[in-house]
C-alpha positions as CSV (number, residue, x, y, z in Angstrom):
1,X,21.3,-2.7,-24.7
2,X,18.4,-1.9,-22.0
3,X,16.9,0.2,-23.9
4,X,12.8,0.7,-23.4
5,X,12.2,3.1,-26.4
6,X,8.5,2.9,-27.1
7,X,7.5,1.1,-24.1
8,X,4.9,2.1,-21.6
9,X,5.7,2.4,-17.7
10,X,3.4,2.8,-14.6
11,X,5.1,3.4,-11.6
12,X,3.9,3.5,-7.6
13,X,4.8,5.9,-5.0
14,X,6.7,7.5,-7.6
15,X,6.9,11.2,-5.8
16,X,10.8,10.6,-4.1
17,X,12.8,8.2,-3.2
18,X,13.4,4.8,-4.6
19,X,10.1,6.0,-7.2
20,X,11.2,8.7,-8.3
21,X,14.6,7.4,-9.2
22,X,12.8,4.3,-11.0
23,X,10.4,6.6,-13.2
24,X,13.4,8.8,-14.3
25,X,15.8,5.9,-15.1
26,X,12.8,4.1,-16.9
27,X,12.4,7.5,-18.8
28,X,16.1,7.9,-19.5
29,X,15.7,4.5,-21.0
30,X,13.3,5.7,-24.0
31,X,9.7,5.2,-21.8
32,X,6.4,6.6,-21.7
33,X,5.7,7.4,-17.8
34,X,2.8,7.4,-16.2
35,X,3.9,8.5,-12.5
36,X,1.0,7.4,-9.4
37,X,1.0,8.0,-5.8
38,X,-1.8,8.7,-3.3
39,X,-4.2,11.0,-3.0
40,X,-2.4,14.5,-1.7
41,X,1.2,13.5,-2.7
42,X,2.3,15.6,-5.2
43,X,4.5,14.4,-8.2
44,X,5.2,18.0,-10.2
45,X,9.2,17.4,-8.9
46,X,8.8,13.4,-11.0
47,X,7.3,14.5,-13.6
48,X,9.3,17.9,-14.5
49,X,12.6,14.8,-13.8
50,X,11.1,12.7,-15.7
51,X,10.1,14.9,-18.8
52,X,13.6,16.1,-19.6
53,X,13.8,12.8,-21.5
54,X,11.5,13.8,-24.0
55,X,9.2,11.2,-23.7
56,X,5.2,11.7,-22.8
57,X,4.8,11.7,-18.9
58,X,1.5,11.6,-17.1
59,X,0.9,11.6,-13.5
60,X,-2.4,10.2,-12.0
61,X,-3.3,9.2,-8.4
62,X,-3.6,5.8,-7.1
63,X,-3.7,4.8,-3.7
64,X,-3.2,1.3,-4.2
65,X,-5.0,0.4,-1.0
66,X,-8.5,1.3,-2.3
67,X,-8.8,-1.8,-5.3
68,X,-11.7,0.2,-7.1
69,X,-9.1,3.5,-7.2
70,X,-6.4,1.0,-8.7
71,X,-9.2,-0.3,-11.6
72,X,-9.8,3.4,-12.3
73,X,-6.2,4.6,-12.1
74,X,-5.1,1.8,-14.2
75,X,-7.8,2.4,-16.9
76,X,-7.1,6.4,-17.1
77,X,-3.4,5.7,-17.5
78,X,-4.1,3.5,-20.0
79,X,-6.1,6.1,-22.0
80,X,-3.5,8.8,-21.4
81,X,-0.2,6.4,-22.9
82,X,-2.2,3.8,-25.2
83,X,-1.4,1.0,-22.6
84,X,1.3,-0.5,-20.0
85,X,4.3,-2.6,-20.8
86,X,5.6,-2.2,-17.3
87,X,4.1,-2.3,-13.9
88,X,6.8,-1.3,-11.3
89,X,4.7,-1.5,-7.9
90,X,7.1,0.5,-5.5
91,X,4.3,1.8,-3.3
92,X,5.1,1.1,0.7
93,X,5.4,1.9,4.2
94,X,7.2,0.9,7.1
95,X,6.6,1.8,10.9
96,X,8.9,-0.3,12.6
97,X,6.9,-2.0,15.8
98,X,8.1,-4.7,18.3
99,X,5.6,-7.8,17.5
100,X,4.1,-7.4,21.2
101,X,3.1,-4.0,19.9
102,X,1.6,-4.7,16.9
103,X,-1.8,-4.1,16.3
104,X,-4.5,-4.6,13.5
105,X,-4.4,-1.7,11.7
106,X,-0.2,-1.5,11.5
107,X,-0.7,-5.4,10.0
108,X,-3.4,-4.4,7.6
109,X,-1.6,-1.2,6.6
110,X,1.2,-2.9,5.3
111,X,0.3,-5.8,3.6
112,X,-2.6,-3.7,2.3
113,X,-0.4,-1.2,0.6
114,X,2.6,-4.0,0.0
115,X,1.1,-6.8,-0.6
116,X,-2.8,-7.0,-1.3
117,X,-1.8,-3.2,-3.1
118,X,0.6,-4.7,-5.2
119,X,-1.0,-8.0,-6.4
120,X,-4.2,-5.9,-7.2
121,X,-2.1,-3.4,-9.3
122,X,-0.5,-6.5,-11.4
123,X,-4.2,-8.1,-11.7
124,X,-5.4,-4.7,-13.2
125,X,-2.4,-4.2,-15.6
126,X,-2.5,-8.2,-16.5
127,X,-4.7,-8.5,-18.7
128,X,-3.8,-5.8,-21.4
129,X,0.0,-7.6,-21.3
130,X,-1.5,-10.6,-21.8
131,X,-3.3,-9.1,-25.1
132,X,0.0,-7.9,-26.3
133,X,1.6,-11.0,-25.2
134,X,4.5,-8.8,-23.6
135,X,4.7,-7.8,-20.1
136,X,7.0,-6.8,-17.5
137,X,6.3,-6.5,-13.9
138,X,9.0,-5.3,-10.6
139,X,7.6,-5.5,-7.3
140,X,10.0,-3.4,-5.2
141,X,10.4,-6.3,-2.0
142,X,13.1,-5.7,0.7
143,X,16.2,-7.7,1.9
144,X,13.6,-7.7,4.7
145,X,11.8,-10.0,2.7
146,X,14.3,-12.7,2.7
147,X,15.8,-12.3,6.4
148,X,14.5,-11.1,9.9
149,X,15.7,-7.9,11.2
150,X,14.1,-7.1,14.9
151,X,11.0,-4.6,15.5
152,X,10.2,-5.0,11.9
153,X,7.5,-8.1,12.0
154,X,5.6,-6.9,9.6
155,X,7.1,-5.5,7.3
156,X,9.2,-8.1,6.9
157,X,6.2,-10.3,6.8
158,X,4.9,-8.2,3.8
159,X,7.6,-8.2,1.9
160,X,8.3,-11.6,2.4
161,X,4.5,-12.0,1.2
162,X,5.8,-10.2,-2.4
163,X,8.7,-12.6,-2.4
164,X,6.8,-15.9,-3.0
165,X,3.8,-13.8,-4.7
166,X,6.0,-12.8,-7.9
167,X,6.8,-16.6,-8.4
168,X,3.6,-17.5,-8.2
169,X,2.2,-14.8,-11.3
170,X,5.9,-15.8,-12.9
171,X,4.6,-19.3,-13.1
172,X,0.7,-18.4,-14.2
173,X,1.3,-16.0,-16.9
174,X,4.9,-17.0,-18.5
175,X,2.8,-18.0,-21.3
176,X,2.0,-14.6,-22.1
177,X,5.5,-13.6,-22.0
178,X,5.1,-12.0,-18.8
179,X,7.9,-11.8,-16.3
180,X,7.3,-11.1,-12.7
181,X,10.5,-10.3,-10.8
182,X,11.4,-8.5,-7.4
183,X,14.0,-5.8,-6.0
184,X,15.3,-6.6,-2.4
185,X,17.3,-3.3,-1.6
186,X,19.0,-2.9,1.8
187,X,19.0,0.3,3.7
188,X,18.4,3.3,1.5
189,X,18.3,6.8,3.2
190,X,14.6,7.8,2.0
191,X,11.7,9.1,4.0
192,X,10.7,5.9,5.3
193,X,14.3,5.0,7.1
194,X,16.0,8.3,7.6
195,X,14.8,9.2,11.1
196,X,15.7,5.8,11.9
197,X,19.3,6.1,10.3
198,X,20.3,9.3,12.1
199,X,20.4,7.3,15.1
200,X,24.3,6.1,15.8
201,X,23.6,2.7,16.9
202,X,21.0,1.7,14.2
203,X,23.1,3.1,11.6
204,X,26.4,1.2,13.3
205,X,24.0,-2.0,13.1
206,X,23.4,-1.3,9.4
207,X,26.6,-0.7,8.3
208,X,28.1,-3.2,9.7
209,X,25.8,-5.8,8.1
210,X,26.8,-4.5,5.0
211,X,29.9,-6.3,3.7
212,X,30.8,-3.0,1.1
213,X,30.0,-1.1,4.7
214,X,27.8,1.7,3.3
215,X,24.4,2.1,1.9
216,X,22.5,1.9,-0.7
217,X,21.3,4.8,-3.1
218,X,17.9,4.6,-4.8
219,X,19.5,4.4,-8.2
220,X,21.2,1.7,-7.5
221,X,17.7,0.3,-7.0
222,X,16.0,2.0,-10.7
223,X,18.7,0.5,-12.9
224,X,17.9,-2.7,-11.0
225,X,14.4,-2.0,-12.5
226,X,15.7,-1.0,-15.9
227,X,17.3,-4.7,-16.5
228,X,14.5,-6.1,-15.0
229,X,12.4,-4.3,-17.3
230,X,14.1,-5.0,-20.5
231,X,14.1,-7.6,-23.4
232,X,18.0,-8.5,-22.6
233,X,15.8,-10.1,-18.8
234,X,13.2,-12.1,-20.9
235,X,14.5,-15.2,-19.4
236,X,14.2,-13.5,-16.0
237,X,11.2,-15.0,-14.5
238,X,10.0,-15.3,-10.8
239,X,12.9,-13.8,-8.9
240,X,14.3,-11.8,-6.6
241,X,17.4,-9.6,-7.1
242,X,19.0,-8.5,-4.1
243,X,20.2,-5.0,-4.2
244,X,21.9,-5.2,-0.5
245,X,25.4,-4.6,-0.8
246,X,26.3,-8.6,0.2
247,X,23.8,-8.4,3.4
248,X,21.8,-11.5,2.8
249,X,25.3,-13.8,2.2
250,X,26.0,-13.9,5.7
C-alpha cells in the first residue's frame, strides 16, 4: 500500500523542515524528486536524504513568488524527470504581526508566496496531469487556516486563502483525475516557529491547545503527504487533513 514507485514529485521549500521531510518520505515511497526552493537556499543536505532511496533526484530553484521563475522551473523539472505526478507546494513564511501593525508588503509577502505562489505552481504543473489524466496535488495549509490564533492575521488569512482554493481546482479538474487536497499541521518546531517556541508562555499556550499536549514533528506532516499522494486517496478530493494533534475539535 502507498506506494509511489515510478511517480514523479516536485516539491517547494524543500531545503528543511516540513520540505525536507516530505521529499524524503515521497522518495522512500518509490519517487522521482525534483527538490525547489528559492534562489540562495541550498538543498545539497535534501538531495544527498533524498538520494539514499535510489531513485533520480534533481534539485532546481524556484521562488514561487516570481510566476515567470515558476513557468521556467516547472518546464526544467519536467525535462530533468520526464514529467510531474505530484505537486506538493510547501513553500511559506510567517512573521507574526498584530493587524494594527500590518503593512503592505507583510500582506503581499504571504499570500504571494502562500497563496498566489501556490495556485501558480498548480496552474504550471496542471496541464501535463491533465495529459496523463493522473495528478496529485498537497498544498501544505495550516490549522491556522481553519481557526484564528492572535498576531497572526495574515497568515492565517493566507492559509485560509489555500483552504477554499484546493476545493475549488478539486472541483475544476476532477475530470482529469486530479485530486487537490491540503495539510493543516499545528505547531511544528521548524525555522519559521522556533524562536517563537522558546518562549515559555507561547509554548504554554500551544501545548495546552493541544489535546495529546505536545507537538507536532514534520513527519508526521510527509506521511500525511504520502496518503495524500497515493492511488489508495483517489477518492480524496478537495480537502483538508488536519495534522494538529485534536486542536481544531475544541
Amino acid at each position: 500500500m502507498f506506494s509511489l514507485l515510478g511517480r514523479k514529485a516536485l516539491v517547494t521549500g524543500a531545503a528543511t523542515g516540513i520540505g525536507q521531510a516530505i521529499a524524503i518520505r515521497l522518495a522512500e515511497a518509490g519517487c522521482d524528486l525534483a527538490v525547489t526552493d528559492r534562489s540562495g537556499v541550498c538543498l545539497d543536505e535534501s538531495v544527498e536524504k533524498c538520494a539514499r532511496f535510489g531513485h533520480t533526484v534533481v534539485s532546481e530553484t524556484i521562488d514561487v513568488r516570481d510566476i515567470p521563475h515558476i513557468k521556467a522551473g516547472v518546464l526544467a523539472v519536467t525535462r530533468s524527470l520526464g514529467g510531474i505526478d505530484i505537486l506538493v507546494n510547501n513553500a511559506g513564511i510567517n512573521h507574526p504581526t498584530k493587524a494594527l501593525d500590518v503593512d503592505q508588503a507583510n500582506w503581499d509577502d504571504h499570500f504571494n508566496t502562500i497563496a498566489r505562489g501556490g495556485f501558480f505552481c498548480a496552474q504550471a504543473v496542471a496541464p501535463l496531469m491533465m495529459e496523463k489524466r493522473f495528478g496529485r496535488i498537497i498544498f501544505i495549509s495550516s490549522q491556522s487556516g481553519l481557526i484564528g490564533i492572535p498576531g497572526q492575521p495574515v497568515y492565517c488569512s493566507a492559509k485560509g486563502a489555500v483552504v477554499n482554493l484546493v476545493r475549488t481546482l478539486g472541483v475544476e479538474w476532477a475530470s482529469y483525475n486530479i485530486t487537490v487536497n491540503s495539510i493543516a499541521p499545528t505547531f511544528i518546531e521548524t525555522n519559521l516557529t522556533r524562536e517563537r517556541l522558546k518562549k515559555p508562555e507561547f509554548r504554554k499556550f500551544v501545548l495546552g491547545k493541544i489535546p495529546k499536549g505536545e507537538l507536532s514533528i514534520p513527519d508526521d506532516v510527509a506521511y500525511a503527504a504520502v496518503y495524500l499522494a497515493s492511488d489508495e486517496a483517489g477518492m480524496v478530493n478537495c480537502h483538508t487533513l488536519s495534522v494538529d494533534g485534536g486542536w481544531t475539535a475544541w
